[in-house]
N, C-alpha and C positions, 0 to 999 in steps of 0.2 A: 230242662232246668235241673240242677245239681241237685242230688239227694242228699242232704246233711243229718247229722245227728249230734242231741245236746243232752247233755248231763247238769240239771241241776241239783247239789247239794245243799240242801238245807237241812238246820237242826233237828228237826223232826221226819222230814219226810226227802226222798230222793226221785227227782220224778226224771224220765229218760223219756225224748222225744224224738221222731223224727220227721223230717219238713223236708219239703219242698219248695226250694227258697228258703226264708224265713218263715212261709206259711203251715202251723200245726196241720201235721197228715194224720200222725196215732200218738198217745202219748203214754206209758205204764208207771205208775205211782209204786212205790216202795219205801218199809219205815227206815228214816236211818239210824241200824243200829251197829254193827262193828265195819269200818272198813272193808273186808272182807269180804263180807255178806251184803251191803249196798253196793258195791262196784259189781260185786258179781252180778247181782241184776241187773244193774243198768248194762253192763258189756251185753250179758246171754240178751235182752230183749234188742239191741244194736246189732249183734250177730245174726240173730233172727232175721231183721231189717235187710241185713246186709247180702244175706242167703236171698235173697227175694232181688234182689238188686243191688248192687255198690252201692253203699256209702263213701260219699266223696269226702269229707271232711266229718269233724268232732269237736266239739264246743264243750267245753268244764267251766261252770259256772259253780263257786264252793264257797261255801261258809270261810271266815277267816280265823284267825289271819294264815295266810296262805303266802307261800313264796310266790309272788309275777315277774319275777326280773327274769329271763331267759337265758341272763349271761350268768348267775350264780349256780353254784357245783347244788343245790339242792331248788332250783325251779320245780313246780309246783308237788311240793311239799308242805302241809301242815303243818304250821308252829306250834306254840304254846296255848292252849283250846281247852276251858273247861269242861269242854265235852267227853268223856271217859272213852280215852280206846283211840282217841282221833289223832294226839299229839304223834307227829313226826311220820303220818300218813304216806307214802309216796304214790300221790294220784295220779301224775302225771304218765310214772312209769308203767305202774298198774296196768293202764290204757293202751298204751307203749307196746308191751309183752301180747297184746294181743293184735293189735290194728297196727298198721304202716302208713296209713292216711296223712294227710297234714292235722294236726292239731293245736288247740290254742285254749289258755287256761286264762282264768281271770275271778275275781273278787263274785261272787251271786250277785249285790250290789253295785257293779261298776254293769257288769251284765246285763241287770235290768234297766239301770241307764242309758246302754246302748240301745235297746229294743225301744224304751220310750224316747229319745232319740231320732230314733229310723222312722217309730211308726204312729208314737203315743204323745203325751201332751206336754213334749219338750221338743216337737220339731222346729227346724226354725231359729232352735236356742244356739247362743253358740258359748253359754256357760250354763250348766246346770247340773241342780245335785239331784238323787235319788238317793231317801231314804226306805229303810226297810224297818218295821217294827216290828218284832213274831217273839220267837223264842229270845233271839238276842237282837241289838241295835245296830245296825250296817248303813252305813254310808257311803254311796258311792259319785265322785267326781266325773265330769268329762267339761273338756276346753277344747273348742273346735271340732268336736264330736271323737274325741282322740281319751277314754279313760286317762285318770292322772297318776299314775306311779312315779313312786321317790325311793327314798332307801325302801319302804317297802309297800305300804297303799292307805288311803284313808283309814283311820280307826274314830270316825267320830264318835262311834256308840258309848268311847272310854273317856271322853270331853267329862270334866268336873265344872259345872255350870252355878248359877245362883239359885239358889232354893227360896222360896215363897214362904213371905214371913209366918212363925209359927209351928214349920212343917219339919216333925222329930225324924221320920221314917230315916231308919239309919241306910236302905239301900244293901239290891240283891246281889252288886255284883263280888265273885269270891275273891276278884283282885282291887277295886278299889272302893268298894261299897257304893255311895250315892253318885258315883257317875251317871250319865244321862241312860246307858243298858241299866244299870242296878235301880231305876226308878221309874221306869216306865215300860218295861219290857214285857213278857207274858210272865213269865214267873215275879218279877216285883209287883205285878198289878193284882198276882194271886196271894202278897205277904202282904199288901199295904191297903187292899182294898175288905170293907168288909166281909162280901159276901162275893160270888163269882162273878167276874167282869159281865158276862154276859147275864146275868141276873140283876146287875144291879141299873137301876132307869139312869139314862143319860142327862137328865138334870140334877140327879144325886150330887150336894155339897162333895160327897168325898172324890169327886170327879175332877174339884177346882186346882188341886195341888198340881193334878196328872197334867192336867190343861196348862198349867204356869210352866211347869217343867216342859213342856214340849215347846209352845212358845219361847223360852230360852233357848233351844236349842234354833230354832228358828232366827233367830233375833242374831244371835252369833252368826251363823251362817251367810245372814244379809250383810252383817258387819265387814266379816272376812274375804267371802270370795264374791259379792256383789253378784249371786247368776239370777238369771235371765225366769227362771221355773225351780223350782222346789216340788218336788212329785214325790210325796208318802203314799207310800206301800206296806206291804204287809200283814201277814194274819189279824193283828191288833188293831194297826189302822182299818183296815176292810172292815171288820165287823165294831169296828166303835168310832163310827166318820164322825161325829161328833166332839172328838177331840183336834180333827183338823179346824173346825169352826171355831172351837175355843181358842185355839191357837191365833187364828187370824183375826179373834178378840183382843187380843191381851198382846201381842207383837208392838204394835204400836205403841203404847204406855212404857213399854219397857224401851223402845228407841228414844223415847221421850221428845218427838218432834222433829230430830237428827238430819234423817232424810228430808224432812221438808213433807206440806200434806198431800204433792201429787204424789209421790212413791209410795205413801202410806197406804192412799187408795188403791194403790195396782195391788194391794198384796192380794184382794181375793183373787187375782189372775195369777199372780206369783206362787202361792203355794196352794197346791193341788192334788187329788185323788190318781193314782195313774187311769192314765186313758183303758189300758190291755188288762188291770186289775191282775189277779194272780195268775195271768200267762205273762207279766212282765220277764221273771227268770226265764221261766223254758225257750219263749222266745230270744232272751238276749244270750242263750246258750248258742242257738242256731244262728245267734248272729255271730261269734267268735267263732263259730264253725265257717261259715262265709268268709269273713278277714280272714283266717287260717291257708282256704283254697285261696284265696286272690292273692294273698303273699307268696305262698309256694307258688301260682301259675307265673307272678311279677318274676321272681328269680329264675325262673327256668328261661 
């Protein structure tokens, strides 16, 4: 079985693993804090891997927005990111200058779709989204188990949705304020909510807004790309499951009957906890590490 290794990038933390198969072998956690200094760990702990045995392929699985098109002169490259230090990244090359392996970059979020996808509680689906709630809000696509890129990849986190009557919170995010990231994310649930998310009880009123707003984005999702699973993830959802329930409270109400009541009733099958929980990325690193070897082995 091929030795792979995956790089997931997220906002706070960089975790580098290496699999067998798809299946976690070791995994080293690191903060992320400059380019630099996150790639460097993850490579040195890959290298280390590597010295033991070949690594056959590399999986980049990154926060966005990220270049995924393979034919543009800046593939995977960091956009515009109000993460300080990240904009205009070049990860891809990074990787590059050290490894000769096949490699394959893509969204954390489309990532984690593929892993739940392959292994978690969208198999079977042949549309469905993964969302990610943590630090920022990711969304990620796949149609036919194929991630969805266009000009450049889902940005649902940026969606400007309806807000629940009454509800001022002007919203975190520093490019469009109450979009669905600037209202429910980790740092907007630390502006809008009393006292610390995780202090505060799950039946708490000031919970009802967070609950509509996620529902909205729910409700849109069903509207537009009709899939098959909706699977939240994420630091925020993991540790406050409770706003997936409110969600698949209030979904309904806002379709207003639309679908009709059998659809209504499938939603608690429809939107879902991930099966893999916070190994959905690392896993779905190792799986663009997989697609990576099989495309380079298909062309040879």
């Amino acid at each position: 079985m091929a030795r792979l290794a995956g790089i997931e990038l997220g906002g706070t933390k960089c975790i580098a693993v290496l699999g067998e198969g798809e299946r976690i072998a070791e995994r080293r956690v690191f903060p992320t804090t400059t380019p630099e200094e996150a790639l460097a760990a993850a490579l040195a702990a890959i290298t280390d891997w590597d010295k033991a045995a070949p690594v056959a392929a590399i999986g980049i699985a990154s926060f966005g927005p990220v270049r995924v098109d393979p034919r543009a002169e800046d593939y995977g490259t960091i956009l515009d990111t109000p993460k300080p230090g990240w904009a205009r990244a070049k990860l891809l090359d990074m990787v590059r200058a050290q490894f000769g392996c096949p490699l394959m970059l893509d969204t954390d979020v489309n990532a984690a779709a593929l892993a739940e996808y392959e292994h978690g509680a969208a198999r079977g689906c042949s549309t469905m989204v993964y969302l990610t709630i943590g630090t920022g809000l990711g969304g990620g696509v796949l149609v036919n188990g194929q991630p969805v890129h266009g000009r450049l990849h889902p940005e649902i986190g940026h969606l400007r949705l309806r807000r629940a009557d009454g509800d001022g919170f002007g919203g975190a995010c520093p490019f469009h304020g109450d979009c669905i990231e600037g209202l429910i994310a980790g740092p907007a649930l630390h502006a809008r909510l009393p006292v610390e998310p995780g202090l505060l009880d799950p039946t708490a009123p000031e919970w009802d807004p967070v609950g509509h707003d996620l529902a909205e984005l729910v409700a849109f999702l069903v509207l537009t790309l009709s899939p098959q699973r909706i699977v939240i993830g994420g630091g925020v959802a993991n540790r406050q499951p409770h706003l997936i329930e409110r969600a698949r409270r209030i979904v309904p109400s806002l379709l207003a009957g639309y679908l009709g009541p059998k659809e209504t009733l499938q939603l608690d099958r429809v939107i879902c906890p991930p099966a893999l929980g916070d190994d959905a990325g690392p896993v779905g690193a190792l799986e663009l590490a997989g697609r990576a070897l099989l495309a380079c082995t298909a062309g040879k």
